[in-house]
C-alpha positions as CSV (number, residue, x, y, z in Angstrom):
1,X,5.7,-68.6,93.5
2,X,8.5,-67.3,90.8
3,X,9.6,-64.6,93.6
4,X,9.4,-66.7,96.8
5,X,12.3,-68.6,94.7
6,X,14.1,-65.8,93.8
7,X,14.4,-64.6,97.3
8,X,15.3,-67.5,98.3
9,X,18.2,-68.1,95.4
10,X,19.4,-64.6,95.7
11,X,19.5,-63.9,99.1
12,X,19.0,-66.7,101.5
13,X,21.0,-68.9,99.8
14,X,24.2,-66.5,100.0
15,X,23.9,-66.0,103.5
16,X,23.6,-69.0,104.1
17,X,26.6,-69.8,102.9
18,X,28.5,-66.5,104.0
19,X,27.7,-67.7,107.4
20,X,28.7,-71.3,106.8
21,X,31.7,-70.4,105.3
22,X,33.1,-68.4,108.7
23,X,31.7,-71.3,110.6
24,X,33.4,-73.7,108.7
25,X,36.8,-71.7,109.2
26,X,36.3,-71.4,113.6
27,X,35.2,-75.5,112.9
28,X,38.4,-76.0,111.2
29,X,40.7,-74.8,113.7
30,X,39.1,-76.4,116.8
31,X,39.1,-79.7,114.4
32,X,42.8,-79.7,113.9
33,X,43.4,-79.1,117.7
34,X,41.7,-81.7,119.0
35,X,43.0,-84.1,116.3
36,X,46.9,-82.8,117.8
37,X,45.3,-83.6,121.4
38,X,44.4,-86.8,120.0
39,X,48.0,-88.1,119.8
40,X,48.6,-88.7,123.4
41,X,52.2,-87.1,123.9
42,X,52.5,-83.4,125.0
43,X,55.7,-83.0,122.9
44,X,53.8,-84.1,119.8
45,X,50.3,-82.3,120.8
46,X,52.6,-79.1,121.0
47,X,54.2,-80.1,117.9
48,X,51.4,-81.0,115.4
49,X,49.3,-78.7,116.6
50,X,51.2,-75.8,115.1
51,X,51.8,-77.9,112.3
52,X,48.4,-78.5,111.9
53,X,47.2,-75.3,112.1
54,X,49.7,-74.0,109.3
55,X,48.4,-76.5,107.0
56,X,44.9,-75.0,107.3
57,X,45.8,-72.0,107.0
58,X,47.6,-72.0,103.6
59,X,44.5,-73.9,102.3
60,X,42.5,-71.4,100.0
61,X,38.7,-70.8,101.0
62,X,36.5,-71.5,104.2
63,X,34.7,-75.1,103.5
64,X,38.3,-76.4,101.8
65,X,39.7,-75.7,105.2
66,X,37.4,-77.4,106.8
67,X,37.5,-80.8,104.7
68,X,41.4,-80.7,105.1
69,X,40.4,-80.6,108.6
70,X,38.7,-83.6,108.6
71,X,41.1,-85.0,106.4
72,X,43.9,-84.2,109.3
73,X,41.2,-85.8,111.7
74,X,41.4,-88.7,109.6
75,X,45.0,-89.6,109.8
76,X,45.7,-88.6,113.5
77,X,45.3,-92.8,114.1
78,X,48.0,-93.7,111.6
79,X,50.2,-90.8,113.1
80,X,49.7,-91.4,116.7
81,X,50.9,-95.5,115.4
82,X,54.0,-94.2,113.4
83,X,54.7,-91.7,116.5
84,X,54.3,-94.9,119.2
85,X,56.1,-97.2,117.8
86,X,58.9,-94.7,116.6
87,X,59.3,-94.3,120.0
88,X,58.8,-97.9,121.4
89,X,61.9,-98.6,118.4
90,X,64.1,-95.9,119.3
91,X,63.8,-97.0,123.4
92,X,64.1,-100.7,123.3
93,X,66.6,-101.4,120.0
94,X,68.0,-98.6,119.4
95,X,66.2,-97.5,116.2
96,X,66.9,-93.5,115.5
97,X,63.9,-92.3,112.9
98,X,66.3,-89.7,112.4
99,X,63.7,-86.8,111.7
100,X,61.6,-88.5,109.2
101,X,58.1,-88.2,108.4
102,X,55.3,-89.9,110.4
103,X,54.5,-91.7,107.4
104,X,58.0,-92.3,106.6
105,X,58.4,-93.6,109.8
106,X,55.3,-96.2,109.7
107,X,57.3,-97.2,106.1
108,X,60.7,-97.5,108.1
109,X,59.3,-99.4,111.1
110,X,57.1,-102.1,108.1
111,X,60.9,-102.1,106.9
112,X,63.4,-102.5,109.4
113,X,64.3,-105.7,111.3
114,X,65.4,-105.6,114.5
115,X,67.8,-108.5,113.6
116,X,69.5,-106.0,111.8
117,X,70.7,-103.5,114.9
118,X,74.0,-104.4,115.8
């Protein structure tokens, strides 16, 4: 019994995770492209993709890549909102976002009034 668990503790379990590990990295790109298809626009899809993709890659390790992955996956909702209505502002008032930051801009948009527009 003793060396069926070593076996499995010294060998199985690092291939196991060897393998998971370059899995996790090809699941981490294809996560981060669909979340940038996710947003709707091809300007933005063009856009965040590459941005997405650098993020991941200056993350250190396989499996870390892969939950900022997720965590990019997690956000594309609030970011295709800021994106939408940054655009619905800046067509119908006026609004410029002036560059900001998606979440800048959701921040802006909670903030301005359209009162305000001259």
């Amino acid at each position: 019994m003793t060396g069926w668990m070593f076996w499995v503790g010294a060998v199985v379990v690092p291939l196991l995770v060897t393998e998971l590990g370059g899995w996790a990295a090809w699941a981490a790109e294809r996560l981060v492209r669909w979340a940038a298809r996710r947003l709707g626009d091809p300007a933005d899809t063009a856009r965040y993709s590459e941005e997405f993709a650098a993020t991941i890659c200056r993350v250190p390790g396989q499996l870390s890549r892969l939950m900022a992955a997720l965590s990019v996956v997690a956000y594309v909702p609030v970011l295709r909102r800021a994106l939408t209505l940054s655009r619905e502002q800046s067509s119908t008032q006026g609004w410029d976002p002036g560059g900001m930051c998606p979440a800048c801009l959701e921040i802006a948009f909670l903030e301005h009034d359209p009162r305000d527009t001259p």
